[in-house]
N, C-alpha and C positions, 0 to 999 in steps of 0.2 A: 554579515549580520546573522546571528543567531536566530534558525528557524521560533524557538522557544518564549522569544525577546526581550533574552538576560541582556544582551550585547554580546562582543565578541564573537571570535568564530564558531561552525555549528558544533556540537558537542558529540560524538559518536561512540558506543558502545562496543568496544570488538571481542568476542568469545571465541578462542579459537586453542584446543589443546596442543598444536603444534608448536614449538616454539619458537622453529625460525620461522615457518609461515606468519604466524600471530607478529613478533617482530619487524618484520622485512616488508608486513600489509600493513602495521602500525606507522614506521616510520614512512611510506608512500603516501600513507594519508595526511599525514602533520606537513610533508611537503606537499602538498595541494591547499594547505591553511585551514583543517579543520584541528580541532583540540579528540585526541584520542584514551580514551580512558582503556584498559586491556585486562580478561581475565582468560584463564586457562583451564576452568571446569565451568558447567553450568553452576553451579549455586553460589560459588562467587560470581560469576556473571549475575545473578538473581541479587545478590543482596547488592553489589553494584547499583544493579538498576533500581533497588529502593532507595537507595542511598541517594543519591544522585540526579539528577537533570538532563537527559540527555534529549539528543533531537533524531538521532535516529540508532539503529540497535543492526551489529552486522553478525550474524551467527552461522557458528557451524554444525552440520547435520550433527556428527558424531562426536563428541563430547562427554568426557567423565561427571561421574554424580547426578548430573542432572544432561540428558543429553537436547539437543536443540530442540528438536521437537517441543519436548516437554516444558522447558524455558517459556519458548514462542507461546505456550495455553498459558504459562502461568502470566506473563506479562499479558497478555490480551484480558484477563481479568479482571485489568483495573485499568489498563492503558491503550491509545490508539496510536501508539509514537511507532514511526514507519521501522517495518524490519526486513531486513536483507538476508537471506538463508543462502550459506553455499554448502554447497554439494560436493563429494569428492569425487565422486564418476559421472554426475549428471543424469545417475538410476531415479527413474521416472517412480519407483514407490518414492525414493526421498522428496523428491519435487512437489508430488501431489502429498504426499504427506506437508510438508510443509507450507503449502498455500492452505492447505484443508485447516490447520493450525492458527491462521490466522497472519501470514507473511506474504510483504504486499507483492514480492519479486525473489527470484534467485538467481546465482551464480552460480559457472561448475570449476573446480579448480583439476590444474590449477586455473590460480585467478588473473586473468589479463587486466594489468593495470589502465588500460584506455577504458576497458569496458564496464570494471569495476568502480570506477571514480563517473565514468557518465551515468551509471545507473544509481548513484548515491546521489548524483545532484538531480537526475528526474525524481528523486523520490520526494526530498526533501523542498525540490519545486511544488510538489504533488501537495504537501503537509500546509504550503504557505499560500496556495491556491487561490486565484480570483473566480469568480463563477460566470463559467460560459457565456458566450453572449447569444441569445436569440438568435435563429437563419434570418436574413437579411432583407426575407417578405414577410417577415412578421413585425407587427408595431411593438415599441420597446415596452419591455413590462415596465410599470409604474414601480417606485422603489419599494413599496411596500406588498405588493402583489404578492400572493403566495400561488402556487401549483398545486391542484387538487386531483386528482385520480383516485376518487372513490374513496375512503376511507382514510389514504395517504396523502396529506399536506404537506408543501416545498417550500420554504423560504431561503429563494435564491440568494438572496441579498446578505441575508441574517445569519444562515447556511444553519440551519434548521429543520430538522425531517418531526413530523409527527405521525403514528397510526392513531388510529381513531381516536382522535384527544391526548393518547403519550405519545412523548419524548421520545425516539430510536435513536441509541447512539449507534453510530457509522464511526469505521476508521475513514483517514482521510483518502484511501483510494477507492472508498465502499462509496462516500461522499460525490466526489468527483463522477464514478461510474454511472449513479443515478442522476444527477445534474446532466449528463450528455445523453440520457435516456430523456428527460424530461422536458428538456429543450427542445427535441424530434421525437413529440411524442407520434405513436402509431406510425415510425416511423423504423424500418430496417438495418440494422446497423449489424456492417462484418464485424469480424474480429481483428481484422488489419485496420480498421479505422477509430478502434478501440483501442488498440493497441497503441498508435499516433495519437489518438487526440487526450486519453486517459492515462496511458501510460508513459506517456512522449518519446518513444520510442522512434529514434531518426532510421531505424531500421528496422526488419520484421522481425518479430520477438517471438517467442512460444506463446500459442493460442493456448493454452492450459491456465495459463493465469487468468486470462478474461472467461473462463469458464468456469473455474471455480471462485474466483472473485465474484462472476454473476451467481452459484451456487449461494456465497456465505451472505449476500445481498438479498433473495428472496427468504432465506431462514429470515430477516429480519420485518420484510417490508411488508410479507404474503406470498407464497409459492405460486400464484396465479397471476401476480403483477407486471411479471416481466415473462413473454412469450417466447420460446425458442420455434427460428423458422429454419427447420432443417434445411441442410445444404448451403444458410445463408448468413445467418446471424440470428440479434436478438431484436424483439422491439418494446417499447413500454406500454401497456395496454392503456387508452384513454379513459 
């Protein structure tokens, strides 16, 4: 079923100037049952994704016309649709470059097809998300309940951020992030258990994402909302 909820399968955008790569990642994906739409510069990639409905976006760092980076700022402009950036050496400026951008995960090629195909379906798991459930000594929020921390209001249910009276849009791993902040709040969380419970990563992932994912999260919420306890993790301040 379509993350989107056209029907059908999920819809994926893949930018890749390579041509057997772009082909050989194309037809891997259509046998796994997703619908793959393919461009070979950014800017068709770009008018693609106006064009179009997709449910989540696979790019590459290095790209003619428009290179991925660049892409990744222009769609986060108007959209939260999950994006996947690969890497061709797995060079940590591209990486942080591109979480910094506004991408919720990366790859390094080349691309391991097990790896690439489980991190496409956490993401788009991540997109169609239920909201956490309260720790198990605590009494169930009432469905209408919202989560106040000062200025910031949560509607877990409704999945709804406000600061002070506005509206914050969150992509949906920014989403997710602060819901498992919220639910323990004042409470310590590594980056492996963020990684697991946010990311759903069945194995340890790069800590770089949940650090700049936590970065692009207080640009939005308050730079004083979410605590960093060295040596440990993060917590949400009550």
């Amino acid at each position: 079923m379509s993350v989107s909820g056209g029907g059908g399968p999920p819809s994926l955008l893949l930018v890749e100037d390579d041509e057997v790569i772009r082909k050989t990642v194309a037809m891997t994906l259509e046998r796994y049952g997703y619908a793959v739409s393919a461009a070979g510069d950014g800017l068709t990639g770009l008018e693609l994704f106006r064009d179009g409905r997709h449910d989540l976006l696979v790019l590459d760092v290095m790209l003619p016309a428009l290179d991925g980076i660049g892409l990744c700022r222009r769609v986060r402009e108007s959209s939260v649709v999950p994006i996947l950036m690969m890497s061709a050496r797995g060079d940590s400026l591209d990486v942080v470059s591109g979480l910094e951008a506004g991408a919720d995960d990366y790859v390094v090629k080349p691309v391991d097809t097990a790896v690439l195909v489980a991190r496409i379906r956490s993401l788009l798991r991540r997109a169609a998300f239920t909201p956490p459930a309260p720790p198990a000594e605590r009494s169930p929020e009432p469905a209408d309940a919202r989560l106040v921390f000062g200025d910031l209001s949560i509607d877990p249910q409704g999945l709804e951020v406000c600061r002070a009276g506005e509206p914050v849009a969150l992509a949906p791993t920014e989403l997710r992030l602060l819901l498992e902040f919220a639910v323990n709040p004042g409470i310590v969380l590594d980056r492996q258990t963020l990684l697991r419970n946010v990311w759903d990563y069945g194995w340890d992932g790069d800590s770089r994402v949940v650090d700049l994912c936590v970065q692009r999260l207080r640009k939005k919420i308050g730079t004083d909302r979410i605590e960093t306890v060295r040596g440990f993790g993060y917590k949400l301040l009550r």
